[in-house]
N, C-alpha and C positions, 0 to 999 in steps of 0.2 A: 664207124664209131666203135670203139671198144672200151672194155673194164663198166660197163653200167653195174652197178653195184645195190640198186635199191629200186623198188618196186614203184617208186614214184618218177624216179628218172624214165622208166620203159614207159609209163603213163603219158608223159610229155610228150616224145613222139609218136606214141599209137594213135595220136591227131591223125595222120594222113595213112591210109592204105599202102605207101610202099612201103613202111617199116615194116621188117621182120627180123626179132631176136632171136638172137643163133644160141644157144647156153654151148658151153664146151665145161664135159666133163670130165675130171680126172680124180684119181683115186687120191687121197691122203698117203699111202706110202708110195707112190709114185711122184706123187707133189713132193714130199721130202724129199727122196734119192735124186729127183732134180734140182732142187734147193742145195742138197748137200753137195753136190758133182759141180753146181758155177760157182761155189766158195767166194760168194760177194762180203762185203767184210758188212757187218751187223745183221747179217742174219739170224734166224737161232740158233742156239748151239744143239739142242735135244729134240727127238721126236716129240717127248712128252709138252719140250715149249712148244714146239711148232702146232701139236695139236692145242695147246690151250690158244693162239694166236689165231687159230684155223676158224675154232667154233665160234669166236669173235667176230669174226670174217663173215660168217656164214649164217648166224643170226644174235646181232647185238642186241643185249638188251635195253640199250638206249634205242626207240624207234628210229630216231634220226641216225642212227649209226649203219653202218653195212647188212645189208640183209640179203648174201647171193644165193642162201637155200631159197628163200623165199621169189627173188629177181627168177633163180632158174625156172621157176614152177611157171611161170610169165611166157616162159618159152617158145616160138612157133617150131623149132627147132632142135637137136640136140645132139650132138658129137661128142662122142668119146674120145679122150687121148690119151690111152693108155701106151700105144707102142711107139714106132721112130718116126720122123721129123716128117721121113718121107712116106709113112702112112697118114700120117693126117695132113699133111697137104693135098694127099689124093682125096680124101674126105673131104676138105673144103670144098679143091677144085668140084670135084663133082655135086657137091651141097649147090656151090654158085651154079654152073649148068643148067641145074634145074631148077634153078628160081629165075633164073634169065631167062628157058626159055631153049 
């Protein structure tokens, strides 16, 4: 399951013992410059949107709304992804390993 975005969602499944949330971190001008590099058509045009859309994202002031600072804090977990595709694959991969085992 991925994208949990709110700290009631992670609640749901912490019913059973095998869930564990993974949080993946990444930097706000890293999120941009990959934002800006897949040039999907309506994204933002500016850093300055991107961060106003960002901190929406990351704690809405509607409670019902997205709350992933708050989801990440929920975390058993947490990876960075700051560098290439093929660093944090190896960071999954081995995250999995060790939760398997």
């Amino acid at each position: 399951i991925d994208s949990i975005r709110h700290p009631e969602e992670v609640k749901a499944f912490q019913c059973t013992d095998r869930f564990r949330l993974i949080a993946v971190i990444t930097s706000p001008e890293t999120r941009y410059k990959r934002l800006v590099a897949r040039s999907r058509t309506g994204d933002v045009k500016s850093y300055e949107e991107f961060l106003a859309a960002d901190e929406l994202e990351q704690a809405h002031p509607d409670p019902l709304g997205q709350q992933l600072r708050a989801t990440a804090k929920l975390a058993d977990i947490t990876l960075t992804n700051e560098g290439s595709m093929e660093e944090f694959t190896r960071s999954v991969d081995d995250t999995l390993q060790k939760l398997m085992g």
